[in-house]
FILUMZA-572454 format. One record per residue (C-alpha): x, y, z; residue in one letter. Coordinates in steps of 0.2 Angstrom, whole numbers, plus 2048, in hexadecimal, padded with zeros to 3 digits. Layout:
XYZA/...
END
This chain:
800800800X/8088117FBX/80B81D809X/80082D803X/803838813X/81284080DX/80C8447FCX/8078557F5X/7F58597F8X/7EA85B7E8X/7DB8667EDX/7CB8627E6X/7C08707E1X/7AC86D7DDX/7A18767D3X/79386E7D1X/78987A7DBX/78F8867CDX/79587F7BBX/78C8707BFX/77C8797C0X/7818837B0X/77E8747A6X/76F87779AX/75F86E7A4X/76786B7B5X/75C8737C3X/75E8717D5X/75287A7E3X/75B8837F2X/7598727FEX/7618687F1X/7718747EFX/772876802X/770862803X/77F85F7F5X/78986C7FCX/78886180EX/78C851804X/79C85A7FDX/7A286080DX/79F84F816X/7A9846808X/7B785280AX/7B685D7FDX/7C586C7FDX/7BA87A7F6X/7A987A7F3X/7A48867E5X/79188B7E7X/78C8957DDX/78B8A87D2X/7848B47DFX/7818C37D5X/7788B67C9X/7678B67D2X/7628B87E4X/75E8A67E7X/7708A37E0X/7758AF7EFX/76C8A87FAX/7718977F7X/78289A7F6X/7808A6809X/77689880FX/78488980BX/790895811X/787897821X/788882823X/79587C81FX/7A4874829X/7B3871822X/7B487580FX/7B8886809X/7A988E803X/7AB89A7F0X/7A08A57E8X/7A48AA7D7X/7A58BB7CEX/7A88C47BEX/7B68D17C1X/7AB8E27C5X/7AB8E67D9X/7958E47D5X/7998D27D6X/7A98D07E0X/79F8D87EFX/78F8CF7EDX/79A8C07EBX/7A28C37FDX/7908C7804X/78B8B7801X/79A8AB806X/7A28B7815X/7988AD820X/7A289C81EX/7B0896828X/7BB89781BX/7B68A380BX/7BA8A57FAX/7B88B27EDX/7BA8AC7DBX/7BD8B77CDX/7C08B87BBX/7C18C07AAX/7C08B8799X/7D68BB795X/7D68B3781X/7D28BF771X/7C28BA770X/7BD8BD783X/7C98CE780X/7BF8D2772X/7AE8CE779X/7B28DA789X/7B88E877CX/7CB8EA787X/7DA8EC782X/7E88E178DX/7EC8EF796X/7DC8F579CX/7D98E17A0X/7E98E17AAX/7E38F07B1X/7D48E87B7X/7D98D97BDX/7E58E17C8X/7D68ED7CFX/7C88DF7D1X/7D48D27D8X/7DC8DF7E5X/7C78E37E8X/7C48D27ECX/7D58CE7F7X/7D18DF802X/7BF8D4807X/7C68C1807X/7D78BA80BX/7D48AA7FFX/7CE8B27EEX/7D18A77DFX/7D48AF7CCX/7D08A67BCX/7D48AE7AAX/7C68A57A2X/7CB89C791X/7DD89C796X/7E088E78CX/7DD89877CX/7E78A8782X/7F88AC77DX/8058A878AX/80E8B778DX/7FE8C1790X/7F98B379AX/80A8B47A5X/8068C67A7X/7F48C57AEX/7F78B67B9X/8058C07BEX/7FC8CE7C2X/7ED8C57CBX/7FC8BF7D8X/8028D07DCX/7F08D57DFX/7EC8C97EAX/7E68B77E4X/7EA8A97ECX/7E489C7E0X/7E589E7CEX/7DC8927C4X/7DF88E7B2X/7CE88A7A9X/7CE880798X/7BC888795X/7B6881785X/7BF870788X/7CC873779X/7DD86F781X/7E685E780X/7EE856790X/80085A78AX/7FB86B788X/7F486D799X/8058667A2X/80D872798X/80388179DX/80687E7AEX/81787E7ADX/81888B7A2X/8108957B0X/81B8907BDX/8288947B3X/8278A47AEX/81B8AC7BBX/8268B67C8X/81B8AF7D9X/8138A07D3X/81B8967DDX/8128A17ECX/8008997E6X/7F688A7E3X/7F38877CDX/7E287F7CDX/7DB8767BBX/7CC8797B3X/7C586E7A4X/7B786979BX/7B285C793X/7B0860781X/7BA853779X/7BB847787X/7CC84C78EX/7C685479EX/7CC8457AAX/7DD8457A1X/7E085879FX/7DD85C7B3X/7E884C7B7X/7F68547AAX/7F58657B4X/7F685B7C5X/8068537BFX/80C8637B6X/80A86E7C9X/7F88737CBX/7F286D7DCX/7DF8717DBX/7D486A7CFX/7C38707CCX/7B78647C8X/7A585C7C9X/79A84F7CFX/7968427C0X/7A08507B4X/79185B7B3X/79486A7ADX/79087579CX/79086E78DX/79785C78DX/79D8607A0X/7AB8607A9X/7B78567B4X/7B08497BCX/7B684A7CFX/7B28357D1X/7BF8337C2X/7CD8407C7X/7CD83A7D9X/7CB8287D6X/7D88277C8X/7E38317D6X/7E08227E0X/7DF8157D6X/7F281A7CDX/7F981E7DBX/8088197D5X/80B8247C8X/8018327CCX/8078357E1X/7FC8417E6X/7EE8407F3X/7DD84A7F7X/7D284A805X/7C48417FCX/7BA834805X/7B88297F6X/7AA81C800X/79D82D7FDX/7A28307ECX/7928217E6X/78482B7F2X/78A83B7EBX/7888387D7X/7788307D8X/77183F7E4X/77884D7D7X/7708427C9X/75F8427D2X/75F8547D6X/7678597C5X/75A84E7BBX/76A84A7B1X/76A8377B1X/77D82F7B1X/7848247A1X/7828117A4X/79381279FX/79B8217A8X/7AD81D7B2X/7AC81B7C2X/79981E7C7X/7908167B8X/7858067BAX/78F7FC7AFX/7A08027B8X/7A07F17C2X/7937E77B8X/79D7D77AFX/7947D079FX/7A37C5795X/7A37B779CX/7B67B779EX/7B57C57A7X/7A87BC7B3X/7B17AE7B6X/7C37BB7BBX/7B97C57C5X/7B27B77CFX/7C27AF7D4X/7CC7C17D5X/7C37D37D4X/7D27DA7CFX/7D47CF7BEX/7C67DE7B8X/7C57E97C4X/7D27F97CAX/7C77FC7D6X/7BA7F57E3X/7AA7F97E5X/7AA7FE7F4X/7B680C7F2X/7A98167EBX/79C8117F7X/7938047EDX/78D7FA7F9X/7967E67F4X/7867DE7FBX/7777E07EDX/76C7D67F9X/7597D77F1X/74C7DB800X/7397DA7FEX/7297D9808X/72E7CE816X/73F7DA818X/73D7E4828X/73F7F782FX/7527F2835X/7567E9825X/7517F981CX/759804827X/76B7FA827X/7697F9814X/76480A811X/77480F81CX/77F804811X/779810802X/77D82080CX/76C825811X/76C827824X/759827828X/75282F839X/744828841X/737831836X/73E830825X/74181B828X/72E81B82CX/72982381BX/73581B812X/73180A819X/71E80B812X/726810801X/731802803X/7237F6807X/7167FD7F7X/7257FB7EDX/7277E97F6X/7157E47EFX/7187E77DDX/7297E17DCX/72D7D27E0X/7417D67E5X/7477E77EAX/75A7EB7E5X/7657FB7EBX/7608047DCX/74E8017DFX/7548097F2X/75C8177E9X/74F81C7DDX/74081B7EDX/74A8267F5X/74D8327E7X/7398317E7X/7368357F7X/73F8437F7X/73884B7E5X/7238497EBX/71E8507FCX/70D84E802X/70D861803X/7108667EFX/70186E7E8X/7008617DBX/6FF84F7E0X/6F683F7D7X/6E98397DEX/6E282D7CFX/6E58287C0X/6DE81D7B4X/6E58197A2X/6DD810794X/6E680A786X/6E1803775X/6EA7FD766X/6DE80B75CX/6DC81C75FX/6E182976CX/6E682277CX/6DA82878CX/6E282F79DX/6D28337ACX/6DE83B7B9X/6DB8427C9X/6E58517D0X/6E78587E1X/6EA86A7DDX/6EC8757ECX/6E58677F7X/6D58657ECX/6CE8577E1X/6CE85A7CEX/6C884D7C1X/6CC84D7AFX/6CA8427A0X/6D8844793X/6DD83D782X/6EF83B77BX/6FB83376FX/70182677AX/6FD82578EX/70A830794X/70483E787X/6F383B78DX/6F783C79EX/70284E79CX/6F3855792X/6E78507A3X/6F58597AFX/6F586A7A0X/6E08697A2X/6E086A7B5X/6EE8757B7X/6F387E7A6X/7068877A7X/70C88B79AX/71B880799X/72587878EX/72986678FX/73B86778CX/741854792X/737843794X/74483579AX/74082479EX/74D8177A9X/74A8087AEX/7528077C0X/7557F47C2X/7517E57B5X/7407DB7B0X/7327DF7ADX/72C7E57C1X/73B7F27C0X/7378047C5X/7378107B9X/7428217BDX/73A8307B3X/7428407B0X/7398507A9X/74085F7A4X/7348707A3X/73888379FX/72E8917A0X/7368A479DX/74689E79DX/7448947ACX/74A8827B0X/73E8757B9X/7418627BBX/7378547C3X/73E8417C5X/7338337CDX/7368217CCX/7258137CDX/7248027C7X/7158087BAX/7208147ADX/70F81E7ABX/70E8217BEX/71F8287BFX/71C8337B0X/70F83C7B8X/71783E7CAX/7288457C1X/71C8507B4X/7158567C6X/7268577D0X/72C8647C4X/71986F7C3X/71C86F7D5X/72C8757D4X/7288827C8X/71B8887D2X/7238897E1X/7318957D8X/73E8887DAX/7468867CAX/7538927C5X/7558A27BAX/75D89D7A8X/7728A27A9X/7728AA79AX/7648B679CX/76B8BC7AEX/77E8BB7ADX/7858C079CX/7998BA7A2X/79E8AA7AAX/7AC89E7ADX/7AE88D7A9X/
END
């Protein structure tokens, strides 16, 4: 076993709560950020990005709010360089143990060219906005965004001069995911080379995921000198994402040997954590995704079978249970009692008081009734329900009925509970689940768009739950739903609903674009 206590420490930086929700479509309410936030900080997370506060007050408030609770990790806010944002920036994460502000400006000709500055007046204003920010917070952070695309001797001078003003981080962002991982070594050491004081602060690595190379471009930089790599949970993130922090830290792990660095990651949470982003986010994970996907420990050849059964390690770098996949898939069903479904329940991360066990244990047992086994994933996705349909929405089923033919329109009769009172409608449709989003539009029209309809099958057979995702958007506004029910019609409805409720209750988040004209990625 290799010794990693003498090791240089790798930072790992999270912006989920920020980039991550920058992807197109992903939405999370205030409990949810506050929620992921805990989950970061309990796994160990360095830095916790949490949001744009200038961007809208709930993304103020947010970001105060996590600030407030959290423990250990240092809590960042981000902002454009003007002193507008800098200063609603610190408002918002002063009140953390350990704050940070994060600034930036676009640094490559097109970015020059879009803020209409010439170098030296950008010079001139990194210098003013950086100092701004060091004068209200001792850990500020500086990023010139599209670094990988701007020349290197104007990018010496600005990192340059964000070090004399003050930063304490300066982080290198590959914002459109162009770079190659030869190219990120060498721009770190370039850096360090010819940067009078980089030696005095910590290089962190920003990448997306553009032409798959994010994983291999932050693990370049690592091995080039950066000692902070920025990163999210499952690699969400704009466009096609960013780092994946399950990949960079486990591939730390895993390679060891030729990559000696070490974070402060418990690995065993990193499992809980990327199915509770994909839940809140609506954005399923890839049955084939490294680390966190389904088919990440799954064995179909039947070479690799027989290997696996007599060594693990034949096929696998890694167990399981260093990700926090519970080993033990034991199925439970109707005969399975409240201990049983609390120990298992604890095996997959959820730590159930009293209350909570008590709900979930009459889910666990309807669920029981119609299927005849109930694995992990099953667990998972009842939780995820319970936690998307509260008995105090203002929309909730009450009935509904669907008849089908091989002819002819299909016919939803649905009952709604709108505002805590009975509504009955008869609907027709193309298809059941057209027919029964027609009903829910009769009974409560608004004006939404259906954006996403996505169907999963939690488990296999033909008794397997049914995950259902739903994207809407209304006036540039985001709102998702997820429920999961053995009848895929059911589940359909109740995530339809999740994400009216959620929209009616002002829970989904303002469009990026039409609030905040400059960002970093």
């Amino acid at each position: 076993m290799t010794d990693t206590t003498q090791q240089d420490r790798v930072l790992i930086f999270d912006t989920t709560l920020r980039d991550g929700e920058q992807s197109p479509g992903a939405t999370m309410s205030h409990d949810e950020k506050l929620e992921i936030a805990g989950l970061l900080d309990e796994m160990g997370v360095d830095v916790i990005e949490a949001g744009f506060p200038i961007a809208s007050e709930g993304d103020f408030q947010a970001v105060s709010d996590i600030a407030r609770n959290a423990r250990n990790a240092v809590i960042c806010g981000l902002a454009r360089a003007n002193f507008a944002d800098i200063d609603r920036c610190w408002e918002a994460v002063k009140h953390a143990p350990r704050p940070r502000i994060h600034t930036f400006i676009g640094t490559s000709p097109l970015h020059r060219d879009i803020t209409a500055l010439t170098q030296d007046a950008m010079v001139d204003r990194i210098q003013a906005t950086v100092a701004h920010a060091r004068n209200l917070c001792d850990n500020v952070q500086w990023s010139p965004m599209d670094a990988t695309r701007t020349e290197h001797d104007y990018l010496c001078r600005v990192v340059e001069t964000a070090i004399k003003a003050g930063a304490t981080t300066i982080n290198i962002p590959d914002t459109v995911g162009y770079t190659a991982p030869r190219e990120s070594a060498d721009l770190i050491r370039m850096l360090l080379a010819r940067v009078p004081g980089a030696d005095t602060i910590t290089f962190a690595t920003h990448c997306h995921n553009d032409l798959g190379m994010a994983t291999a471009n932050a693990l370049a930089a690592v091995e080039a000198g950066a000692r902070q790599i920025e990163c999210t949970i499952n690699g969400l993130g704009e466009r096609a994402g960013n780092t994946a922090l399950e990949e960079v830290v486990m591939a730390l792990k895993v390679r060891n040997d030729i990559m000696p660095y070490r974070t402060g990651i418990d690995t065993t949470k990193i499992m809980h954590l990327s199915r509770r982003v994909s839940q809140v986010s609506g954005f399923a994970v890839q049955f084939n995704k490294a680390v966190v996907g389904k088919n990440a420990f799954l064995h179909e050849s039947g070479i690799h079978q027989d290997g696996v059964l007599k060594n693990a390690q034949t096929f696998e770098i890694m167990r399981p249970e260093d990700i926090g996949l519970t080993a033990k898939n034991i199925a439970m069903g109707k005969h399975s009692g409240r201990a049983a479904l609390r120990a298992k329940m604890a095996d997959l991360g959820y730590d159930l008081g009293d209350n909570q066990l008590k709900d979930v244990f009459v889910r666990f047992k309807a669920l029981a009734d119609r299927k005849k086994e109930v694995y992990d994933d099953d667990l998972v996705a009842l939780m995820a329900d319970a936690a998307s349909n509260a008995e105090s929405d203002h929309l909730s089923l009450r009935k509904l009925r669907v008849i089908c033919g091989t002819e002819g329109p299909q016919e939803a009769e649905l009952t709604l509970s709108i505002g805590g009172a009975d509504h009955f409608v008869d609907a027709t449709g193309d298809g059941p689940v057209d027919a029964c989003f027609n009903a829910v539009k009769m009974l409560y029209p608004h004006g939404a768009t259906l954006d996403l309809y996505q169907v999963q099958a939690v488990t296999e057979g033909t008794d397997a739950q049914a995950t259902v995702s739903v994207r809407l958007s209304k006036d540039g506004r985001v709102f998702t739903g997820q429920s999961a029910d053995t009848d895929t019609v059911v589940a359909s409805v109740k995530a339809y609903l999740n994400a009216l409720n959620r929209m009616h209750a002002g829970q989904g988040r303002a469009n990026n674009a039409a609030l905040v004209t400059g960002r970093t990625s």
